[in-house]
DRENPA-3360 file (N, C-alpha, C; in nm, 2 decimals, always signed):
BEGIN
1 = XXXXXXXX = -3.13/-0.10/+2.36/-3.03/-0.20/+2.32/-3.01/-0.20/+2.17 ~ -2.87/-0.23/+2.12/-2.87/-0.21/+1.98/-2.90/-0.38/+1.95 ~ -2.95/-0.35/+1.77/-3.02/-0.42/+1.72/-2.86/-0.51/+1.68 ~ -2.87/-0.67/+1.69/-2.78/-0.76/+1.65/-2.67/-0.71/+1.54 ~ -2.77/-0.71/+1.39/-2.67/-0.61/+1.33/-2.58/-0.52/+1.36 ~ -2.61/-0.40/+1.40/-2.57/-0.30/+1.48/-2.44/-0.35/+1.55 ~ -2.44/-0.44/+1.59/-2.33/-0.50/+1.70/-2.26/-0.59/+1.62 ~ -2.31/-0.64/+1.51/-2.21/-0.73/+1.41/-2.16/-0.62/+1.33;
9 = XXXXXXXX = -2.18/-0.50/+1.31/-2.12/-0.39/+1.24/-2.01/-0.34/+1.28 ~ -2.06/-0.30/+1.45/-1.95/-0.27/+1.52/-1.79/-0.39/+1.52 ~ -1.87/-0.51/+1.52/-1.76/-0.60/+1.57/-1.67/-0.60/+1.44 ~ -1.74/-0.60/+1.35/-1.67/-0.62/+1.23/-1.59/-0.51/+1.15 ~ -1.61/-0.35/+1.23/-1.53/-0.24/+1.20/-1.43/-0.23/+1.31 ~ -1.43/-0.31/+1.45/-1.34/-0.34/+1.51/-1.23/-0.44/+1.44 ~ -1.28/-0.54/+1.41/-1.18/-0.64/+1.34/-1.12/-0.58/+1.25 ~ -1.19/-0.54/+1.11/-1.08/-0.50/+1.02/-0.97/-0.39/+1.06;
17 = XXXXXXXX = -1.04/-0.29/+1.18/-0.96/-0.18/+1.20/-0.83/-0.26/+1.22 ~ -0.84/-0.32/+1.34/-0.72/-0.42/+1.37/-0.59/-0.46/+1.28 ~ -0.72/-0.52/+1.18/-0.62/-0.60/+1.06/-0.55/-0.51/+1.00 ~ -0.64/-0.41/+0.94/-0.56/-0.31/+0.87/-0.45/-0.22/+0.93 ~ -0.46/-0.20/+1.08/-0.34/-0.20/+1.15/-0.23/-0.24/+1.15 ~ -0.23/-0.32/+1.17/-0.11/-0.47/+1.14/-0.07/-0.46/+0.99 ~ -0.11/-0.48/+0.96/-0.10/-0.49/+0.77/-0.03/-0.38/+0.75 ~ -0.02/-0.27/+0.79/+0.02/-0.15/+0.76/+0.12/-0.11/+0.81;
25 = XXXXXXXX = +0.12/-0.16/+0.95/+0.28/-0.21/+1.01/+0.35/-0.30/+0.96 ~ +0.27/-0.39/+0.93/+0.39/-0.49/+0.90/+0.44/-0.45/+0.73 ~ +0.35/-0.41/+0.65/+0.42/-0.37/+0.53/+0.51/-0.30/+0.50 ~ +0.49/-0.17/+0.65/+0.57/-0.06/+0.65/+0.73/-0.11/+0.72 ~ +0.67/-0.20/+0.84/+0.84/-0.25/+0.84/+0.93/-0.31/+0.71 ~ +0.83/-0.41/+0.68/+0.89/-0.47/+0.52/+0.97/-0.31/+0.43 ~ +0.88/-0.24/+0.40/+0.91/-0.18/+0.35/+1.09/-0.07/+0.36 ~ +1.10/-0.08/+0.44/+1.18/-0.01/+0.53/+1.26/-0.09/+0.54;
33 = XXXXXXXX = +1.29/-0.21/+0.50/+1.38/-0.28/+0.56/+1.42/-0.35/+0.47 ~ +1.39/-0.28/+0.34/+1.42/-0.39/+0.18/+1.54/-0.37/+0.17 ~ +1.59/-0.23/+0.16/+1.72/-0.17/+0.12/+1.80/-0.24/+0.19 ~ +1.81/-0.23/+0.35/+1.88/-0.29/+0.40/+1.90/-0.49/+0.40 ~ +1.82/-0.54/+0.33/+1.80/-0.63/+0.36/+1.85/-0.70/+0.18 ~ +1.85/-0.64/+0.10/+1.88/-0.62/-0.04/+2.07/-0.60/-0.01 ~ +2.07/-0.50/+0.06/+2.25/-0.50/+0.08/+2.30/-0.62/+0.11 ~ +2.26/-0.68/+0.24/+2.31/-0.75/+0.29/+2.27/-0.93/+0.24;
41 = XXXXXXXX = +2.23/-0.91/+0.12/+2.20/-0.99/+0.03/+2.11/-1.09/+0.07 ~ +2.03/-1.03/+0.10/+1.89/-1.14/+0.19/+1.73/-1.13/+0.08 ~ +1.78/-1.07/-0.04/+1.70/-1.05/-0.14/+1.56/-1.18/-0.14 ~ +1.62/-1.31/-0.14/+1.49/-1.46/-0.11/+1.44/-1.39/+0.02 ~ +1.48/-1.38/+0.14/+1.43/-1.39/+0.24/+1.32/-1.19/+0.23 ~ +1.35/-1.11/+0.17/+1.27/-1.01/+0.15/+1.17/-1.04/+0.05 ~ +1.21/-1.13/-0.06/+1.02/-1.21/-0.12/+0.98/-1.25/-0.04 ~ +1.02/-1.31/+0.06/+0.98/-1.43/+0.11/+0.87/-1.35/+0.19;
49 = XXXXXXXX = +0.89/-1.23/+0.27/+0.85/-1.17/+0.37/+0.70/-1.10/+0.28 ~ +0.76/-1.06/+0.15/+0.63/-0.99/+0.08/+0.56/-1.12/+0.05 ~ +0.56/-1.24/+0.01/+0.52/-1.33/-0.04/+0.40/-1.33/+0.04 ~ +0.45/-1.37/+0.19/+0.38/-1.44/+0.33/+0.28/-1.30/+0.34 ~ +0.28/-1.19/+0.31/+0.23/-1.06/+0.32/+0.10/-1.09/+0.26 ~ +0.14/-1.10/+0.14/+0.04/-1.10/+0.03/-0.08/-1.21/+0.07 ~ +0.02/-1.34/+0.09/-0.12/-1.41/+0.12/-0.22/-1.36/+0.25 ~ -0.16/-1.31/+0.36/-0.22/-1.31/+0.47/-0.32/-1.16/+0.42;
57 = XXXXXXXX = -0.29/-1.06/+0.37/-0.37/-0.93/+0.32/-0.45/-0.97/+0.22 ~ -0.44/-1.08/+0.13/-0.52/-1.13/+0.05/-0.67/-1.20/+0.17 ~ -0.58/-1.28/+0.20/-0.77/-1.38/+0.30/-0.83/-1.23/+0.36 ~ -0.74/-1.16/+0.45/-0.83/-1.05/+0.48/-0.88/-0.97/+0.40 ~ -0.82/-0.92/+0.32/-0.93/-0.86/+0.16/-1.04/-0.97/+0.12 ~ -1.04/-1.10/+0.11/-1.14/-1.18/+0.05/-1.23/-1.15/+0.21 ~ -1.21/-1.17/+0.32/-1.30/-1.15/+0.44/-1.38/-1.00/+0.39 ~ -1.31/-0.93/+0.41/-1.38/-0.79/+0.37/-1.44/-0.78/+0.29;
65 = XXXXXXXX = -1.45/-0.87/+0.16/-1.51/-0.89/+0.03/-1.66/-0.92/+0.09 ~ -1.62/-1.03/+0.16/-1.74/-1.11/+0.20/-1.86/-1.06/+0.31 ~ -1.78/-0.98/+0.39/-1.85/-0.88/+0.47/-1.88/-0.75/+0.43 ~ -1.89/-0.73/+0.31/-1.96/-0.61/+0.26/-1.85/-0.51/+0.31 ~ -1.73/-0.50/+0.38/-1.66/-0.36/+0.43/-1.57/-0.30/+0.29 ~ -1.66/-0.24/+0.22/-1.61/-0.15/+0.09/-1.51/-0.08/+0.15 ~ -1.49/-0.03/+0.25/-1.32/+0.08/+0.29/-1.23/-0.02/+0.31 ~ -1.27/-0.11/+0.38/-1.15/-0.19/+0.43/-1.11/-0.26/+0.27;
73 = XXXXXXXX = -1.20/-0.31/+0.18/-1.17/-0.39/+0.10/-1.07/-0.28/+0.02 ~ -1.10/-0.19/-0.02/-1.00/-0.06/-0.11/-0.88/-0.05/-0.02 ~ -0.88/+0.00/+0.11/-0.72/-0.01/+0.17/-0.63/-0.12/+0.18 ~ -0.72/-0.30/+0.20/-0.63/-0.43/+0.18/-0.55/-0.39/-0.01 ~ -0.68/-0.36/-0.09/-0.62/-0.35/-0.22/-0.51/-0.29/-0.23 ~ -0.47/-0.18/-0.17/-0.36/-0.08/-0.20/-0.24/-0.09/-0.20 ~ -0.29/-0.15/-0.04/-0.17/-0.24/+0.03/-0.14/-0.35/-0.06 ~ -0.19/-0.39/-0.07/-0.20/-0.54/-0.21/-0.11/-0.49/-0.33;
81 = XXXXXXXX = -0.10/-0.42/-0.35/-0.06/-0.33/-0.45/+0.04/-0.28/-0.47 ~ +0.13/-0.18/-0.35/+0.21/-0.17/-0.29/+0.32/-0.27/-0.27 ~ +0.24/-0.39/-0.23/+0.34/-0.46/-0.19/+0.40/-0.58/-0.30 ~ +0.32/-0.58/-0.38/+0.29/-0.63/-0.50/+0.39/-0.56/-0.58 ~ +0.40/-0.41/-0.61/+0.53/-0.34/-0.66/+0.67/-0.37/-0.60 ~ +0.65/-0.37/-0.48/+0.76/-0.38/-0.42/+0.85/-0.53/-0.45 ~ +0.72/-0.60/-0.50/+0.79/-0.77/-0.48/+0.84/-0.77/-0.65 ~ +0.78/-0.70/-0.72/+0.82/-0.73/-0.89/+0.98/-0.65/-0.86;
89 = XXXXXXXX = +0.99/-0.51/-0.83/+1.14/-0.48/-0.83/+1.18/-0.52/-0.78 ~ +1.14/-0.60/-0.66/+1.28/-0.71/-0.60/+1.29/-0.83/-0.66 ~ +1.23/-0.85/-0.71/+1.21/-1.01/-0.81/+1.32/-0.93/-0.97 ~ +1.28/-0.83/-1.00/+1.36/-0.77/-1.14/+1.52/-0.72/-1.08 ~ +1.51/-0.71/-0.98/+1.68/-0.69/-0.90/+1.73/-0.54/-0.92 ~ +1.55/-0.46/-0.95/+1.56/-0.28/-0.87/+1.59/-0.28/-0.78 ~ +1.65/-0.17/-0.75/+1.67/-0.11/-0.58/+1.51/-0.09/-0.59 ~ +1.44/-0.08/-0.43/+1.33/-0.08/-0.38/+1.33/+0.13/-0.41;
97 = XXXX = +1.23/+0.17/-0.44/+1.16/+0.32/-0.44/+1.11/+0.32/-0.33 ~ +1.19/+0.44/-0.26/+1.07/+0.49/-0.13/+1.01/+0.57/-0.17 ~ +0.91/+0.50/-0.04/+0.77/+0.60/-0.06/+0.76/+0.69/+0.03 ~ +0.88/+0.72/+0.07/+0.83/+0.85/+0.21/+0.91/+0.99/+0.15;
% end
């Protein structure tokens, strides 16, 4: 039988996988969806989306902080980061840079 740890390890590289899932979709739709969403002059409502982003990738980065998950904490950062770029050019009224 694995040792409690062992199983709080696992649970806890289940969870973040998850999170970081999500986070990565949902950024990527954001992301994808600035241009169009910038046209049609919805510029508040595309902070608004990175805004709500940030905080929710942030508690999960401070979780990951707290649980010792050094990978997960460096991929929430990136993302943090990313999305963080993306909010200052739409905040300075650049067209959004793709990243693909």
């Amino acid at each position: 039988m694995s040792a409690p740890s062992d199983d709080q390890a696992r649970e806890d590289f289940d969870y973040f996988s998850n999170e970081y899932a999500q986070a990565l979709q949902a950024f990527t739709a954001i992301e994808q969806q600035a241009g169009t969403l910038l046209l049609m002059g919805s510029r508040g409502e595309l902070r608004q989306f990175l805004e709500q982003f940030l905080i929710m990738a942030g508690h999960t980065l401070e979780e990951a902080q707290a649980r010792e998950q050094h990978h997960f904490t460096e991929w929430f950062r990136e993302l943090i980061r990313k999305a963080e770029d993306l909010l200052a050019q739409v905040a300075s009224g650049e067209p959004p840079a793709t990243s693909h």
